[in-house]
Biopython code that builds the backbone (N, CA, C, O; Angstrom):
import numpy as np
from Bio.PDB.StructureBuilder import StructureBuilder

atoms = [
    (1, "UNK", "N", (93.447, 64.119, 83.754)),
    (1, "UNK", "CA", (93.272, 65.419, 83.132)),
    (1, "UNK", "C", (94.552, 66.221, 83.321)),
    (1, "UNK", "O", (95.180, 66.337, 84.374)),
    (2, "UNK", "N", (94.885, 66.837, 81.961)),
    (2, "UNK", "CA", (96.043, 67.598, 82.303)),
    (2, "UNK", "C", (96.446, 69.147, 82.363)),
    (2, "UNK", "O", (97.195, 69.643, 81.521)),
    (3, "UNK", "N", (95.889, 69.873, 83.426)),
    (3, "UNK", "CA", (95.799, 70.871, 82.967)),
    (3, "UNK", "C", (96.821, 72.293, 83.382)),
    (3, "UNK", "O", (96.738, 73.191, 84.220)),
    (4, "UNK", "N", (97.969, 71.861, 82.097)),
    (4, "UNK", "CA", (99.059, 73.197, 82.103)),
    (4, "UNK", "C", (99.078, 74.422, 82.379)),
    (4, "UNK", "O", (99.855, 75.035, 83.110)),
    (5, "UNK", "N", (97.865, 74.924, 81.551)),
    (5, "UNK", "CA", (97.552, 76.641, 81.565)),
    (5, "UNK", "C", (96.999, 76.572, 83.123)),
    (5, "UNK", "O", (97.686, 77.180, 83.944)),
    (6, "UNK", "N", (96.235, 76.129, 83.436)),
    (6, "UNK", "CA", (95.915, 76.011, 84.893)),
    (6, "UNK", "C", (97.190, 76.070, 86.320)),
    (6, "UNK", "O", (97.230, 76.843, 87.278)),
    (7, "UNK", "N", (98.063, 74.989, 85.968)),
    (7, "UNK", "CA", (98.964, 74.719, 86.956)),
    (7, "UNK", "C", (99.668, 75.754, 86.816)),
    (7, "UNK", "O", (100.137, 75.996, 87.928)),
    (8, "UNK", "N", (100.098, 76.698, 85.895)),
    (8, "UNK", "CA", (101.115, 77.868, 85.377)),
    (8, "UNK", "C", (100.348, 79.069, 86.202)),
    (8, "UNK", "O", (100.951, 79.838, 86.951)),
    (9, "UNK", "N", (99.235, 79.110, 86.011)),
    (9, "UNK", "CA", (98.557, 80.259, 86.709)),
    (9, "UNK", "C", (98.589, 79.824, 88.374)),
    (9, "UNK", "O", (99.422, 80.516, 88.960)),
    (10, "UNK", "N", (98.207, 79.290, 88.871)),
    (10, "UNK", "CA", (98.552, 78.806, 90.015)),
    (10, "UNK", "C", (100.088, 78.954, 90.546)),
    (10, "UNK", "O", (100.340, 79.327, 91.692)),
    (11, "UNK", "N", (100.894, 78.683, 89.767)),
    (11, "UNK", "CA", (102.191, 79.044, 90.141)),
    (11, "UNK", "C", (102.653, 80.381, 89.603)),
    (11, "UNK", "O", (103.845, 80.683, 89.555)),
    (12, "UNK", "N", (101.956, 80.945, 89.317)),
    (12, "UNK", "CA", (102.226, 82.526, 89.018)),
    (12, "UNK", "C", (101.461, 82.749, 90.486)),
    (12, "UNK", "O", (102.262, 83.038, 91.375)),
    (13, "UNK", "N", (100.456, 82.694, 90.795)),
    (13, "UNK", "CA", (99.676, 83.060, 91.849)),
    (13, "UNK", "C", (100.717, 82.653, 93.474)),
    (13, "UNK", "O", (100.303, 83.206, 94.493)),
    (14, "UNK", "N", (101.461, 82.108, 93.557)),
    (14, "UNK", "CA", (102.234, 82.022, 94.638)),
    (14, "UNK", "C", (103.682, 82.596, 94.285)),
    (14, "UNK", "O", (104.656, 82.306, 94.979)),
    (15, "UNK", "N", (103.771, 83.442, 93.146)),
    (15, "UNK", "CA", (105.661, 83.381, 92.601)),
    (15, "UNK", "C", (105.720, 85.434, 94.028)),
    (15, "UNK", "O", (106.618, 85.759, 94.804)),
    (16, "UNK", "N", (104.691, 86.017, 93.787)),
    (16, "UNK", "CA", (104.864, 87.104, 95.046)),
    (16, "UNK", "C", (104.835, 86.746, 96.563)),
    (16, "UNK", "O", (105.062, 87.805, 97.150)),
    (17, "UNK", "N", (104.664, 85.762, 97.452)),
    (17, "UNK", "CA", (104.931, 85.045, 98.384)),
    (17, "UNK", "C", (106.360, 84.432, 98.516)),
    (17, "UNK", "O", (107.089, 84.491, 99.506)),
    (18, "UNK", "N", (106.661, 83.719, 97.097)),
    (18, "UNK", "CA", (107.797, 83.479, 97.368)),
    (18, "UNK", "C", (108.990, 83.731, 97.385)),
    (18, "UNK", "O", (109.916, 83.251, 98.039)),
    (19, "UNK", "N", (108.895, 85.159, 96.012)),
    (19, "UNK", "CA", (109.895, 86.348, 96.291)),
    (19, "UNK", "C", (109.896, 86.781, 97.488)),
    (19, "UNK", "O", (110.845, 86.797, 98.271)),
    (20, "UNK", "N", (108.546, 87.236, 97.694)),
    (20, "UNK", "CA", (109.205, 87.917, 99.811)),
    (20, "UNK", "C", (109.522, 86.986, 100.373)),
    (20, "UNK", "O", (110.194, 87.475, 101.280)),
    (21, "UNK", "N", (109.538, 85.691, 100.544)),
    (21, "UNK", "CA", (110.245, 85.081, 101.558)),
    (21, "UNK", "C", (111.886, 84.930, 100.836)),
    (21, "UNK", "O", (112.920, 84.904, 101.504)),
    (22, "UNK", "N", (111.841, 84.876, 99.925)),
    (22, "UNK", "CA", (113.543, 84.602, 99.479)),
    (22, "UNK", "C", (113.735, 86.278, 99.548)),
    (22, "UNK", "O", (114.828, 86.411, 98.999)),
    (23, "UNK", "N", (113.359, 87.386, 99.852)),
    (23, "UNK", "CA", (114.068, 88.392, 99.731)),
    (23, "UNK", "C", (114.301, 88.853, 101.765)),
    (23, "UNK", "O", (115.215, 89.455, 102.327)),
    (24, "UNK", "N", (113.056, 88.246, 102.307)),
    (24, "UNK", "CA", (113.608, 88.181, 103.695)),
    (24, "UNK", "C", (114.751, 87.485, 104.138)),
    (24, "UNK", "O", (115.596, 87.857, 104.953)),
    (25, "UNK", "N", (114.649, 86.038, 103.270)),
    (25, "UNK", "CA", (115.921, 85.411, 103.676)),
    (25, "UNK", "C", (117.302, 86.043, 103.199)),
    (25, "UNK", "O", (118.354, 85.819, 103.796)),
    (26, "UNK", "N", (117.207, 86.876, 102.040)),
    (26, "UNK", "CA", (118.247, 87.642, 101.480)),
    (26, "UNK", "C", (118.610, 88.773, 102.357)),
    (26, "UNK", "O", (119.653, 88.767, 103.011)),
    (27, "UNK", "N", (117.969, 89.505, 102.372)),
    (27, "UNK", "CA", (118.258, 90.577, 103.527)),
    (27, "UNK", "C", (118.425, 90.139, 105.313)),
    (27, "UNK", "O", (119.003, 90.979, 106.003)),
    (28, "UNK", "N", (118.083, 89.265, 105.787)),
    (28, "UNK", "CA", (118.783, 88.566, 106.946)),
    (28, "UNK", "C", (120.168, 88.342, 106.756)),
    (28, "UNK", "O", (120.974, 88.839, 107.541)),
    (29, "UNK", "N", (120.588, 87.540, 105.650)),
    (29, "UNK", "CA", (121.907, 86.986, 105.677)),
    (29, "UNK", "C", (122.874, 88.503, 105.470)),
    (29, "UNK", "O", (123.971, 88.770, 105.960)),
    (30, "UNK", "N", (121.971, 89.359, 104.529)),
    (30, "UNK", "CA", (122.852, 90.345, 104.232)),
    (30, "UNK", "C", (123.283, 91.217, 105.363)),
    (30, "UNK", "O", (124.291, 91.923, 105.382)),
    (31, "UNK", "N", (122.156, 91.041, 106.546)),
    (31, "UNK", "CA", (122.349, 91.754, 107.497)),
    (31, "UNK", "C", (122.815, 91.127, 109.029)),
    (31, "UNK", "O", (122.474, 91.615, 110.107)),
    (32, "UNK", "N", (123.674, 89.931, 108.841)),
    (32, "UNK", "CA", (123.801, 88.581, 109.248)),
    (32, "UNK", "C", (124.848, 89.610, 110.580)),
    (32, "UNK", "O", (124.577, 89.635, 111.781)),
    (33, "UNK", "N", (125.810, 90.220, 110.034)),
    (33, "UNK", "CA", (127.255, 90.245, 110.917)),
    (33, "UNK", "C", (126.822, 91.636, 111.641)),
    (33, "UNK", "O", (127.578, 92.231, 112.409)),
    (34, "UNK", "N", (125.337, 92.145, 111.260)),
    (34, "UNK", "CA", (125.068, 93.220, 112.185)),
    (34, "UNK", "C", (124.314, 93.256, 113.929)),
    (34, "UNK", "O", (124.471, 93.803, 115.021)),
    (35, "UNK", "N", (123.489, 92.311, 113.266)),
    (35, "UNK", "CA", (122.462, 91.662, 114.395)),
    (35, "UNK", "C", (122.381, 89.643, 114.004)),
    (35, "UNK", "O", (121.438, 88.997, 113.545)),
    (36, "UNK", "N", (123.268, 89.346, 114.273)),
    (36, "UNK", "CA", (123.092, 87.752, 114.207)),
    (36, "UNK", "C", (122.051, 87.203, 114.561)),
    (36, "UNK", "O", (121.260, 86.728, 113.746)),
    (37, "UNK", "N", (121.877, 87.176, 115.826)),
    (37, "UNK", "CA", (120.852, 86.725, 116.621)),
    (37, "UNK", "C", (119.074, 86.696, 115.950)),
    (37, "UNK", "O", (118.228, 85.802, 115.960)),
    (38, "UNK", "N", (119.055, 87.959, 115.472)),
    (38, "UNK", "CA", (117.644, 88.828, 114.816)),
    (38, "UNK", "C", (117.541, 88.128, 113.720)),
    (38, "UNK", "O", (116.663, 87.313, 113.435)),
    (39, "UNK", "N", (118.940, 88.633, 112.777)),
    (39, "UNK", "CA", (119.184, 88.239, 111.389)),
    (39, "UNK", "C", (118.408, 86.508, 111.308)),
    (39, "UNK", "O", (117.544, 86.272, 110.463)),
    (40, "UNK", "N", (118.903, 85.388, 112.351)),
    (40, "UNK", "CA", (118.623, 84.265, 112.637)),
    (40, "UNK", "C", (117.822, 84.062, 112.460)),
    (40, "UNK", "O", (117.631, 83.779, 111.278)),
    (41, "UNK", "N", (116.534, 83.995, 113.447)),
    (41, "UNK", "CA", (114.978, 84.218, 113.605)),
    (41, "UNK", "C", (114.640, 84.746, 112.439)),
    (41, "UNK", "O", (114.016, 83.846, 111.877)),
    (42, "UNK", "N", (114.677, 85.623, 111.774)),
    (42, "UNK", "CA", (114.037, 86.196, 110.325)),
    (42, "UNK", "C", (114.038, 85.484, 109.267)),
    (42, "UNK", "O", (113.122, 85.213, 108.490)),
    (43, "UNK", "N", (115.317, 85.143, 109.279)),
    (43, "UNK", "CA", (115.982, 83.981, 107.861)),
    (43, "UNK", "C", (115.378, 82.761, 108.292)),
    (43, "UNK", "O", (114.801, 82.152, 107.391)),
    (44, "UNK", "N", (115.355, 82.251, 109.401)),
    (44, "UNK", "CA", (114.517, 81.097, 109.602)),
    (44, "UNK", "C", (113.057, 80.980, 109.513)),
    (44, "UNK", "O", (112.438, 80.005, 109.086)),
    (45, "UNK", "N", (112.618, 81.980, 109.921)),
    (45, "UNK", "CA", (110.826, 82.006, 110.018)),
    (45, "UNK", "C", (111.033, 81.992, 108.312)),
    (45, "UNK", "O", (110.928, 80.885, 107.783)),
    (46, "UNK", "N", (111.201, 82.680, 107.795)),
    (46, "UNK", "CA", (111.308, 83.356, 106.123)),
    (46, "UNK", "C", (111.406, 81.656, 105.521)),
    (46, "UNK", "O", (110.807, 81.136, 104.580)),
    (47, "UNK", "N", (112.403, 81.079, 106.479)),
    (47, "UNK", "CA", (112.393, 79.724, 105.566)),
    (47, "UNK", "C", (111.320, 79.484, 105.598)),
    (47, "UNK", "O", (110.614, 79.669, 104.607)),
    (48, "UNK", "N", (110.778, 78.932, 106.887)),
    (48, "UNK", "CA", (109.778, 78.129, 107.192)),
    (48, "UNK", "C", (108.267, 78.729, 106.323)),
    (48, "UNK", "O", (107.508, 77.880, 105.855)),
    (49, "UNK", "N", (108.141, 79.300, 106.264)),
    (49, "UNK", "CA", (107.192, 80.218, 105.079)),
    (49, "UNK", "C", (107.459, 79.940, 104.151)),
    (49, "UNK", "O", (106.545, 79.285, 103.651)),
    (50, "UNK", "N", (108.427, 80.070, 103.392)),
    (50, "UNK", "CA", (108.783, 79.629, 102.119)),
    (50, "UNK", "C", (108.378, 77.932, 101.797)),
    (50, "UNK", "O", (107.531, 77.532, 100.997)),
    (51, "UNK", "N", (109.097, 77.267, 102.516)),
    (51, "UNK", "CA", (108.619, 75.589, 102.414)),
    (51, "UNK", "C", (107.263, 75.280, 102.795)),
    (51, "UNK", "O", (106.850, 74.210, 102.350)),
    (52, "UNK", "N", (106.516, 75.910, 103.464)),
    (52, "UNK", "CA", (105.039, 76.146, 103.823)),
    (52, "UNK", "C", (104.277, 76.227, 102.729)),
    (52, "UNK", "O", (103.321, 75.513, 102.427)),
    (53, "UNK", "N", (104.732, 77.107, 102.160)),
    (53, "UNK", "CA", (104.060, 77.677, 100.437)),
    (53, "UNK", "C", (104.538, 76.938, 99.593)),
    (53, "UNK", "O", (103.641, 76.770, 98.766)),
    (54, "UNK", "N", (105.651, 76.240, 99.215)),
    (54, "UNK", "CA", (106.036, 75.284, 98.234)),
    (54, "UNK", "C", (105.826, 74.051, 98.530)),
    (54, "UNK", "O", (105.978, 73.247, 97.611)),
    (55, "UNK", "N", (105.419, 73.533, 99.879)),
    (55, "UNK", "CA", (104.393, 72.264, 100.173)),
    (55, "UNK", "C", (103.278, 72.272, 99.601)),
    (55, "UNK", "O", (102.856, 71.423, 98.815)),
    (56, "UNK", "N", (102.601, 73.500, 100.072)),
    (56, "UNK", "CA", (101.224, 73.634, 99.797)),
    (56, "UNK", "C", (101.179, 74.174, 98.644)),
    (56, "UNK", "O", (99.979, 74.378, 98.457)),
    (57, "UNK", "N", (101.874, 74.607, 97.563)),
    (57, "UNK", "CA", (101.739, 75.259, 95.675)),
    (57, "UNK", "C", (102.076, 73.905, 95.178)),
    (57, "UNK", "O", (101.755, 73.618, 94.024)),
    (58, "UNK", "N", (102.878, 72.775, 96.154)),
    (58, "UNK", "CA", (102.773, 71.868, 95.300)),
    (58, "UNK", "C", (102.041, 70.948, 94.826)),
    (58, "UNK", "O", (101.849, 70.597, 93.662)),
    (59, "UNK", "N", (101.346, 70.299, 96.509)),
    (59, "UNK", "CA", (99.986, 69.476, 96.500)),
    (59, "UNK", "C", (99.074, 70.635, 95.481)),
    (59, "UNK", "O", (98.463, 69.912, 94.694)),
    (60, "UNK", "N", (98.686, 72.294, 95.130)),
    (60, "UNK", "CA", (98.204, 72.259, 94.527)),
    (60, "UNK", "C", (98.347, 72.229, 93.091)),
    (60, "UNK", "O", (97.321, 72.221, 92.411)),
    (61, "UNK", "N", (99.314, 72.213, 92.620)),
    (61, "UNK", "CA", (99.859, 72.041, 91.450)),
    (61, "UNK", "C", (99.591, 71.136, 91.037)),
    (61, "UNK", "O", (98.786, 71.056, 90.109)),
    (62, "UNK", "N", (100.381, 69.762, 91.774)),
    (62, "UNK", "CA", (99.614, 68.138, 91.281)),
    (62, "UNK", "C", (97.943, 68.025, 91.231)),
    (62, "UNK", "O", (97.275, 67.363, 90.437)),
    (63, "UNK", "N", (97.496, 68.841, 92.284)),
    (63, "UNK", "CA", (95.648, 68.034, 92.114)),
    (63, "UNK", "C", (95.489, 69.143, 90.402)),
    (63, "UNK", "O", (94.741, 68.553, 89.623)),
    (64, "UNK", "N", (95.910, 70.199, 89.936)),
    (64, "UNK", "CA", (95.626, 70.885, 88.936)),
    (64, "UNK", "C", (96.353, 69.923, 87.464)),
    (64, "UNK", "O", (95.903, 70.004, 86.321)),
    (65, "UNK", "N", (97.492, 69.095, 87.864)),
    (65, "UNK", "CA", (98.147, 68.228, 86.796)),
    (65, "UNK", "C", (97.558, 66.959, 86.426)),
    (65, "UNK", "O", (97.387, 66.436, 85.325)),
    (66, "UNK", "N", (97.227, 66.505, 87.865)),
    (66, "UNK", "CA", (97.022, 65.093, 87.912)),
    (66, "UNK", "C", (95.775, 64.800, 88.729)),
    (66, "UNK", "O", (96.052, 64.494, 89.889)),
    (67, "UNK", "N", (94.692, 64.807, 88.491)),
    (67, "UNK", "CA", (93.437, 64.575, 89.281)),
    (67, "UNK", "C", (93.634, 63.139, 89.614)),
    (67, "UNK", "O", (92.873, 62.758, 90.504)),
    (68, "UNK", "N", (94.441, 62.241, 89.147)),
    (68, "UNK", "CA", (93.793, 60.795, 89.672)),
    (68, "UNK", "C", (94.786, 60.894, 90.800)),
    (68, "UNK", "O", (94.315, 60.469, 91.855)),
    (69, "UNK", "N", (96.210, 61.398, 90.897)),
    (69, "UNK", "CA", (97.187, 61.417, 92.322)),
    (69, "UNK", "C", (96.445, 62.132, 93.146)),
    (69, "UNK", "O", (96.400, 61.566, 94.238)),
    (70, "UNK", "N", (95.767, 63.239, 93.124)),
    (70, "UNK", "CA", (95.269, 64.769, 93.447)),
    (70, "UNK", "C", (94.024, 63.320, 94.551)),
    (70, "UNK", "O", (94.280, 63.082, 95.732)),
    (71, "UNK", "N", (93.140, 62.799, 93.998)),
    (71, "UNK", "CA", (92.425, 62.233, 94.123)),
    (71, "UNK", "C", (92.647, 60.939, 95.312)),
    (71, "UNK", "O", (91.883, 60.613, 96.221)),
    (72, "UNK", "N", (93.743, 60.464, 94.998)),
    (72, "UNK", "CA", (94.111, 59.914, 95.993)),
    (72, "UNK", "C", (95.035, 60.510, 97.147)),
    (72, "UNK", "O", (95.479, 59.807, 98.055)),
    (73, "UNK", "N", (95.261, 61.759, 97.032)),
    (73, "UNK", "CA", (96.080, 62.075, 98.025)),
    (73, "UNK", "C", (94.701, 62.944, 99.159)),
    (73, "UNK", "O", (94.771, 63.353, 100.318)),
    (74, "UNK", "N", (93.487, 62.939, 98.090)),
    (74, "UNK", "CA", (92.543, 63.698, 99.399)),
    (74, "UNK", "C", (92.456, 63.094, 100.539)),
    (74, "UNK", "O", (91.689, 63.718, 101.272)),
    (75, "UNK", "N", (93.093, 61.718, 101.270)),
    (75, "UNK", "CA", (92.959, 61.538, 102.250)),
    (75, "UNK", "C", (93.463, 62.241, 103.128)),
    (75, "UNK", "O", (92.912, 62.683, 104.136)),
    (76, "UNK", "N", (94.745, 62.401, 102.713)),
    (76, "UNK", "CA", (95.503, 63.379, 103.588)),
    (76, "UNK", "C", (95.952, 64.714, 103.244)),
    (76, "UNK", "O", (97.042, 65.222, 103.505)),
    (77, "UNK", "N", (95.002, 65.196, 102.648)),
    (77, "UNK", "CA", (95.009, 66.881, 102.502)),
    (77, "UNK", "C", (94.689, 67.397, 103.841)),
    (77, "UNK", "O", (94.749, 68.608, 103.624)),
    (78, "UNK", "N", (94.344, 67.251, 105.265)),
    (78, "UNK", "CA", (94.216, 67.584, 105.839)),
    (78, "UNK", "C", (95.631, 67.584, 106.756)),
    (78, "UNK", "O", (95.826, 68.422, 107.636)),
    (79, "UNK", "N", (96.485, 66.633, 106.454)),
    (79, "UNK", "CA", (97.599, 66.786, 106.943)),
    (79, "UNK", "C", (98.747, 67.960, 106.146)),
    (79, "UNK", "O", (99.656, 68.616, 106.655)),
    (80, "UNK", "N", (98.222, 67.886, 104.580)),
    (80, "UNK", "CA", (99.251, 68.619, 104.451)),
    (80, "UNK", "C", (98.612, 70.076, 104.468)),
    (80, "UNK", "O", (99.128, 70.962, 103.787)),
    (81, "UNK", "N", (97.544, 70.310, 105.210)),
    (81, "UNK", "CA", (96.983, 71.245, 105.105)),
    (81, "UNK", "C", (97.482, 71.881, 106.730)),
    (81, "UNK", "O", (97.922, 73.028, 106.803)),
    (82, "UNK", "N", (97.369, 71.105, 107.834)),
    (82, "UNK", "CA", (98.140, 71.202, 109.122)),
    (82, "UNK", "C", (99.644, 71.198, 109.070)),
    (82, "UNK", "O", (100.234, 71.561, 110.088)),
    (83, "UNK", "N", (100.303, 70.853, 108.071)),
    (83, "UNK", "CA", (101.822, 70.897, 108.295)),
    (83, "UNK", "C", (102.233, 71.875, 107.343)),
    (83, "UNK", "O", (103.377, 72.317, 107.454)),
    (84, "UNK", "N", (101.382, 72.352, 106.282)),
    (84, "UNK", "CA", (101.982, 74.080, 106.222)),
    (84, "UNK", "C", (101.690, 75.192, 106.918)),
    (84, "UNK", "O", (102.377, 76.213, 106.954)),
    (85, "UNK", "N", (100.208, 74.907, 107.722)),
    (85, "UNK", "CA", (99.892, 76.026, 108.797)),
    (85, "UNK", "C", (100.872, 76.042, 109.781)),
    (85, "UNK", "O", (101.491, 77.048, 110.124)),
    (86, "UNK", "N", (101.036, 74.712, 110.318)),
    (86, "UNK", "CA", (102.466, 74.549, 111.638)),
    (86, "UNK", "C", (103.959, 75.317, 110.851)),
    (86, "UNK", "O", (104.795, 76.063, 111.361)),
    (87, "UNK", "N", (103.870, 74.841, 109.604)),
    (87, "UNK", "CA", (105.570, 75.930, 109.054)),
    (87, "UNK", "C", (105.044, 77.292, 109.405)),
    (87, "UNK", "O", (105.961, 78.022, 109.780)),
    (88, "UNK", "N", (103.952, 77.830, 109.406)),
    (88, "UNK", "CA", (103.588, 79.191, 109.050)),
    (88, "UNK", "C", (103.412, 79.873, 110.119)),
    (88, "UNK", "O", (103.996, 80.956, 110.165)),
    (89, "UNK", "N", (102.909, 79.629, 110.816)),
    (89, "UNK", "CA", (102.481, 79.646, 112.247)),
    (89, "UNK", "C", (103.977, 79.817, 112.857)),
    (89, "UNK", "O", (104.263, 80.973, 113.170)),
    (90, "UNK", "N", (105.210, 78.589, 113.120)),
    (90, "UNK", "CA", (106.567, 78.889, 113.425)),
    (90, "UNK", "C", (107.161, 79.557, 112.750)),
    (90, "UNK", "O", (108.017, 80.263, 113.282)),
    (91, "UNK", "N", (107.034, 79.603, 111.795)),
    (91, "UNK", "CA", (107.960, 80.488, 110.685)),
    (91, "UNK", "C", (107.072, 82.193, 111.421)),
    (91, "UNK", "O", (107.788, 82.820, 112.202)),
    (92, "UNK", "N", (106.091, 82.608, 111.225)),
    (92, "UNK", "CA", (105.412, 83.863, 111.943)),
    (92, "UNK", "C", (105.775, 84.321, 113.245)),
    (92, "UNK", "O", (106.128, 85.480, 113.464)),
    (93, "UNK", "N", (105.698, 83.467, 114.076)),
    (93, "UNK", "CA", (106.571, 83.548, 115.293)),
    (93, "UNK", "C", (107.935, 83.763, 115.694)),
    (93, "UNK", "O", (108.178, 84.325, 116.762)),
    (94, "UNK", "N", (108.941, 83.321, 114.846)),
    (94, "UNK", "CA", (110.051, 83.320, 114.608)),
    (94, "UNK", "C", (110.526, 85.187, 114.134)),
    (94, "UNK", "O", (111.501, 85.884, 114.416)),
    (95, "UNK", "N", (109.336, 85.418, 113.355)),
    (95, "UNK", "CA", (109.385, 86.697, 112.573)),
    (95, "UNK", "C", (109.295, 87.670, 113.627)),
    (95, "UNK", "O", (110.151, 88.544, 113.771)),
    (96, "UNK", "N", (108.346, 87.558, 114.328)),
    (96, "UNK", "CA", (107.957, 88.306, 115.572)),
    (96, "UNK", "C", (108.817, 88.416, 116.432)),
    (96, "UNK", "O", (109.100, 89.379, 117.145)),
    (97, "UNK", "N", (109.181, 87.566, 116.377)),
    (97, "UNK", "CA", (110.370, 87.482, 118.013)),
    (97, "UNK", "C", (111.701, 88.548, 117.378)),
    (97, "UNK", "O", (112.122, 89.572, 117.916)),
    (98, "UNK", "N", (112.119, 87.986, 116.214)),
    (98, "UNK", "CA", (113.273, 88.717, 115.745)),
    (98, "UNK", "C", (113.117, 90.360, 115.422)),
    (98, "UNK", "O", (114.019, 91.125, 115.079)),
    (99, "UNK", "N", (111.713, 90.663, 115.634)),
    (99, "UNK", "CA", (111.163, 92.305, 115.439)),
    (99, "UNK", "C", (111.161, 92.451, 116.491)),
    (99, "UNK", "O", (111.842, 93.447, 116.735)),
    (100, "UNK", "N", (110.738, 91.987, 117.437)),
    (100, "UNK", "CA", (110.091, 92.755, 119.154)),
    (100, "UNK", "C", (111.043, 92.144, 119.728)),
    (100, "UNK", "O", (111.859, 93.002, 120.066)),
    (101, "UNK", "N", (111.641, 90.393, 120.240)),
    (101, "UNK", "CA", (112.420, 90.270, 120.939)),
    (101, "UNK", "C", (114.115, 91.122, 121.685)),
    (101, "UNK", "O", (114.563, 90.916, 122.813)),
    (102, "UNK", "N", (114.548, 91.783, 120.915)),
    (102, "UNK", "CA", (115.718, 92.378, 121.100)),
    (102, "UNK", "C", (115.754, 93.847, 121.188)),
    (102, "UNK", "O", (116.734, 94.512, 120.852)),
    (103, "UNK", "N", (114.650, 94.334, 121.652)),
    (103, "UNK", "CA", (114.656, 95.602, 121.926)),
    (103, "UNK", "C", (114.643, 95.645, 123.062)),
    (103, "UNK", "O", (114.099, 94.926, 123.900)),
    (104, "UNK", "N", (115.661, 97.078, 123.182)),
    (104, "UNK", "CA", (116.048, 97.699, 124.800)),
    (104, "UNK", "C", (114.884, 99.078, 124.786)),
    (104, "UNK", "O", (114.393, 99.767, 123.892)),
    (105, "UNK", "N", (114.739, 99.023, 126.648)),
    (105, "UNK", "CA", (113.773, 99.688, 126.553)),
    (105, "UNK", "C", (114.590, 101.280, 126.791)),
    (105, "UNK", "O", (115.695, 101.560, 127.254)),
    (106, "UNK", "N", (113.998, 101.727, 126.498)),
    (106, "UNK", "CA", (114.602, 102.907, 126.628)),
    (106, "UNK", "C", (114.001, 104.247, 127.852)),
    (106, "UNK", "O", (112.771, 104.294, 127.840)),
    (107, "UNK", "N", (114.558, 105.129, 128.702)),
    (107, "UNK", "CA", (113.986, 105.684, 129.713)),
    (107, "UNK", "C", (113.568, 107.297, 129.013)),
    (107, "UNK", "O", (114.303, 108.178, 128.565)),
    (108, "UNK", "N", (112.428, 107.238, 129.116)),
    (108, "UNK", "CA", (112.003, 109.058, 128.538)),
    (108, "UNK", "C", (112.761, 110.011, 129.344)),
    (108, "UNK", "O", (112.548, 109.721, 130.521)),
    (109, "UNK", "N", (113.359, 110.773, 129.279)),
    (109, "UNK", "CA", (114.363, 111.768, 129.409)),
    (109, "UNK", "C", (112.984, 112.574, 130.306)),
    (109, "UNK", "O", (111.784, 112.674, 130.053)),
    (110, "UNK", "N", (113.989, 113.135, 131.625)),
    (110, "UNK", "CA", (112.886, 114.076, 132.615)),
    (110, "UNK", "C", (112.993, 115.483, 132.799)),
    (110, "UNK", "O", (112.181, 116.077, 133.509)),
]
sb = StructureBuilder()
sb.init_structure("model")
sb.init_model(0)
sb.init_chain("A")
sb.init_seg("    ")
for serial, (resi, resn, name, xyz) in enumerate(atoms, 1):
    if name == "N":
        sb.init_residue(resn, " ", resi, " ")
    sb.init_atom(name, np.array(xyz, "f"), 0.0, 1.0, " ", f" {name:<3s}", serial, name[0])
structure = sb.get_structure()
């Protein structure tokens, strides 16, 4: 079964996920020579999100193109269902660290 209008909507349905991660990774690099370190962690988690979502828009894309691949790949939808949560999950963490990790604390004035 081949179904175009289907797979198009589906990939409209992930194209705002994947602008914010290519615009995090854009604004990291842009902000690369200010905070390196931060910039790092952001652009990386941002990756890892990004390939998370284009793993997983792709397996769903094919089961929406191709039900007989779609069909045989249900064995291991559970793997690729664990190895975009693991991008997402590191990629989230990565995000976090580069927000909270590098802050100085500061002393309230007496």
């Amino acid at each position: 079964m081949n179904d175009v209008p289907g797979a198009l909507w589906m990939i409209i349905g992930y194209l705002p996920a994947i602008v914010l991660y290519l615009a995090g990774i854009a604004i990291a690099v842009y902000r690369w020579r200010l905070h390196p370190e931060v910039s790092a962690f952001a652009a990386i988690g941002c990756a890892l999100h990004l390939i998370g979502t284009l793993f997983w828009s792709g397996y769903a894309v094919l089961q929406r193109l191709d039900a007989g691949a779609a069909n045989a790949m249900t064995a291991s939808i559970a793997t690729y269902s664990m190895v975009s949560r693991l991008l997402a999950l590191v990629g989230t963490a990565l995000i976090l660290t580069a927000v909270f990790g590098w802050r100085y604390r500061v002393e309230p004035e007496k």
